[in-house]
C-alpha positions in Angstrom: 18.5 -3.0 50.6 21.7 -4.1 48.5 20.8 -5.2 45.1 20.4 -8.7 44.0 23.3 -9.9 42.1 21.9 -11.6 38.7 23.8 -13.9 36.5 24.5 -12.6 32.9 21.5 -14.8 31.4 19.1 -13.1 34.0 20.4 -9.7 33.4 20.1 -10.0 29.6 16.5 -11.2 30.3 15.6 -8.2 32.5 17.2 -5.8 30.1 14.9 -7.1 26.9 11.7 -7.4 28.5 12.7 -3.4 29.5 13.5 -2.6 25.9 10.7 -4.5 25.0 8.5 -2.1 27.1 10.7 0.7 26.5 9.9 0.1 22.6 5.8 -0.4 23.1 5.5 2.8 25.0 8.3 5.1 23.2 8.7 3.8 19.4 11.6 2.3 17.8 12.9 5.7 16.6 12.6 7.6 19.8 13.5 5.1 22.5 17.0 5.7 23.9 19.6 3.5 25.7 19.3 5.8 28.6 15.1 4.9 28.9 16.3 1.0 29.5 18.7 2.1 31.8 16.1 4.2 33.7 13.6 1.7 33.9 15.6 -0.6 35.7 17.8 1.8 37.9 21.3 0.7 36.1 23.6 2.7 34.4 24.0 3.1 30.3 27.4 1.5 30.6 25.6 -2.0 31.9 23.1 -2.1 29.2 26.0 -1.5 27.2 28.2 -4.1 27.9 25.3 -6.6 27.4 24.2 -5.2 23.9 26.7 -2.7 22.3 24.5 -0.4 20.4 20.8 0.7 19.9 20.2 -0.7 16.7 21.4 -4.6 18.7 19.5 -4.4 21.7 16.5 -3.1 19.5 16.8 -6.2 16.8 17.8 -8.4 20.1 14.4 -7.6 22.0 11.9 -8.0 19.1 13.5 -11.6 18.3 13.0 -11.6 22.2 8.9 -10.8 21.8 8.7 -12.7 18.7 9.9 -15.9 20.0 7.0 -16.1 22.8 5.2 -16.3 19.8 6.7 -19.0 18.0 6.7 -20.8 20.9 3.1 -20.8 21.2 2.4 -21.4 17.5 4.5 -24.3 17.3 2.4 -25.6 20.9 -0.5 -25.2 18.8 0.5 -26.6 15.7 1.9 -29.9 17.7 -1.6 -30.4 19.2 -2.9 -33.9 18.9 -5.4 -32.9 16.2 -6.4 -32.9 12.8 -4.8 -30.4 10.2 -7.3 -28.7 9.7 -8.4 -27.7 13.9 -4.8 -26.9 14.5 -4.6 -24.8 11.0 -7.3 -22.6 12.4 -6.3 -22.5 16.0 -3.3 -21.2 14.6 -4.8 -18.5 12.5 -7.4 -17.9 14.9 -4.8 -16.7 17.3 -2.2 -15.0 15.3 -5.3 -12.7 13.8 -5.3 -9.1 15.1 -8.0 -9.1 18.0 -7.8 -4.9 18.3 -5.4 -2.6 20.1 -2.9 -5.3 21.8 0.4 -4.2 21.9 1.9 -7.1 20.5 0.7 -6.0 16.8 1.8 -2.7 17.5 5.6 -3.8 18.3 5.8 -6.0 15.4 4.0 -3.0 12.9 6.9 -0.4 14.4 9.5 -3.2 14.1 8.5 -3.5 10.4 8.4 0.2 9.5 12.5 0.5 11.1 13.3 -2.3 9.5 13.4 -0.3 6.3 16.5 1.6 7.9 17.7 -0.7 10.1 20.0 -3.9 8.1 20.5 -6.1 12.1 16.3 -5.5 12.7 15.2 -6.4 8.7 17.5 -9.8 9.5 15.7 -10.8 12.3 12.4 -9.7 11.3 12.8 -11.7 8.0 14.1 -14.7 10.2 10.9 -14.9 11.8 8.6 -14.3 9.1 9.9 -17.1 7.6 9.6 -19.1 10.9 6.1 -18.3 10.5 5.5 -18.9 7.6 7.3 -22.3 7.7 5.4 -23.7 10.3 2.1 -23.4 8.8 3.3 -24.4 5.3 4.3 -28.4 7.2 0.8 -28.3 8.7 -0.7 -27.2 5.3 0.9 -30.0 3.8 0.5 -32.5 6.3 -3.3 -31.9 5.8 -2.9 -32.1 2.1 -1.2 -35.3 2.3 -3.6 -36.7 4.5 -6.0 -36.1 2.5 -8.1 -34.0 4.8 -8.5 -30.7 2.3 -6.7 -29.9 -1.4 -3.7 -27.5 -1.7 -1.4 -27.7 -4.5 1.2 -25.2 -3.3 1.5 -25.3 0.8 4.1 -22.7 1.4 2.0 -20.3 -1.4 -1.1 -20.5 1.1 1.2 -19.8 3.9 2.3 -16.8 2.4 -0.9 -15.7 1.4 -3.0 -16.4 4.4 -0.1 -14.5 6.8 0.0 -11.6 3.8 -3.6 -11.3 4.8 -3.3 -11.3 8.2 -0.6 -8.7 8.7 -2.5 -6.8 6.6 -6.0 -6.8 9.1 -3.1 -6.1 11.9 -1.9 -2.8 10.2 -5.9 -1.6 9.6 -7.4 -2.8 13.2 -4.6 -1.6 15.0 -3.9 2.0 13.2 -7.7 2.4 12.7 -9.4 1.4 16.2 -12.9 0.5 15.9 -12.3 0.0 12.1 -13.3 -3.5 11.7 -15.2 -5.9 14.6 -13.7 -8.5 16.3 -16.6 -10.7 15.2 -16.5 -9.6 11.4 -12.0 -10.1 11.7 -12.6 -14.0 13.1 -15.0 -14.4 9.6 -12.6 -12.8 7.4 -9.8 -15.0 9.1 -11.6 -18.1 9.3 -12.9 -17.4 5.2 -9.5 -16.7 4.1 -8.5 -20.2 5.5 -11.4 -22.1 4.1 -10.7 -20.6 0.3 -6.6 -21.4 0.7 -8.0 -25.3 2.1 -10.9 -25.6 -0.5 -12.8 -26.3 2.4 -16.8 -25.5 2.4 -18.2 -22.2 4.6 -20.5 -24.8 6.6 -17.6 -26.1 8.2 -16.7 -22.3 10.1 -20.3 -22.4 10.4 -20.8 -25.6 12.5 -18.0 -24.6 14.7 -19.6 -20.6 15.1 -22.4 -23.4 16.5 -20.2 -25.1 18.9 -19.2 -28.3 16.6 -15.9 -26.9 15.7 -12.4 -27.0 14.6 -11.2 -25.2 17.4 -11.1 -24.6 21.3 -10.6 -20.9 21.5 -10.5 -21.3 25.4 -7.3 -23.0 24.9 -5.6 -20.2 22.2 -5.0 -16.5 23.2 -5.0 -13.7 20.7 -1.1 -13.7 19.3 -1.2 -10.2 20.2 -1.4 -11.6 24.0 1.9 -13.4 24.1 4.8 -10.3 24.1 3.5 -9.0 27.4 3.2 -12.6 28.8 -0.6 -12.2 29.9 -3.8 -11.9 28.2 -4.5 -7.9 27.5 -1.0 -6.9 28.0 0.7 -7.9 25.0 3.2 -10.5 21.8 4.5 -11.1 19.4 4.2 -9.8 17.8 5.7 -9.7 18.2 4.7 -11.7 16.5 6.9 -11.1 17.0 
């Protein structure tokens, strides 16, 4: 059967959701030009001509995972809601939820970052998309009145800080930390940042609550496209 003939925009997707694969199963160290080319039955040369070098089609497919995720925050954070239900909707689903290989892509896109100058761009890009979109919703909240924060973008920083921080434990450390006890720690790291009062995670533990976690995945679920396969994380 001949092959099907794909326009550059398709090929270029094909070829990051293979790196992005390629990446989550070999590393960022180890994974080779030639394992993309394998996976998809195409020669080095094509991969190539799309992305010229290792180091661009690695930096290229993490901004690739990560951007599923931003897309899904910023769906989240645009809800028709109150500051404070989207704020932890948000954080909700960008928290570690375990062994998802979303955290695991963004953790070994940090770590080559330290060697890699086109990766530490884009990773830093990102971060500060991140962080930037909760610091307007932060604000937002504290303008309407809804919760006290003198310094949005300083409780963006520190409630992501956090975050990242749980990802790096629950996913090097299975089994380290419940998902049950990560949710608390998550949802009383927002509270403090807000100046909010406990009762209010624990009216919505009871069903009253800020926010519909039937709606918002694990951020850990968006890289793979579909809940348990993975990002982004990719976040990205």
């Amino acid at each position: 059967m001949a092959r099907v003939r794909l326009s550059v925009a398709e090929r270029r997707e094909e070829l990051l959701r293979a790196a992005v694969e390629q990446i989550e199963a070999r590393g960022v160290v180890a994974v080779r030009i030639s394992d993309v080319a394998s996976a998809l039955g195409v020669s080095n040369a094509l991969v190539l001509y799309h992305f010229s070098s290792k180091e661009q089609l690695v930096a290229a497919a993490f901004a690739h995972a990560a951007e599923a995720d931003l897309a899904q925050l910023r769906r989240i954070l645009g809800r028709r809601s109150t500051a404070v239900r989207r704020l932890r909707a948000a954080v909700r689903w960008y928290a570690p939820t375990g062994q998802a290989k979303g955290w695991r892509l963004w953790i070994e896109g940090w770590a080559a970052s330290l060697r890699d100058p086109e990766l530490r761009r884009v990773a830093a890009s990102l971060d500060q998309e991140w962080k930037a979109a909760l610091t307007r919703v932060i604000a937002e909240g504290a303008a309407a009145g809804e919760f006290r924060c003198a310094d949005p973008a300083a409780a963006a920083w520190r409630l992501t800080a956090f975050l990242d921080g749980l990802a790096v434990q629950t996913t090097a450390y299975a089994g380290s930390l419940s998902r049950t006890a990560m949710l608390r720690w998550a949802d009383a790291a927002l509270l403090r940042e807000l100046h909010l009062p406990d009762e209010i995670a624990d009216a919505d533990e009871a069903g009253d609550g800020i926010a519909d976690l039937d709606e918002v995945g694990a951020r850990d679920e968006v890289a793979g496209g579909a809940p348990g396969d993975g990002v982004p994380p990719g976040r990205a």
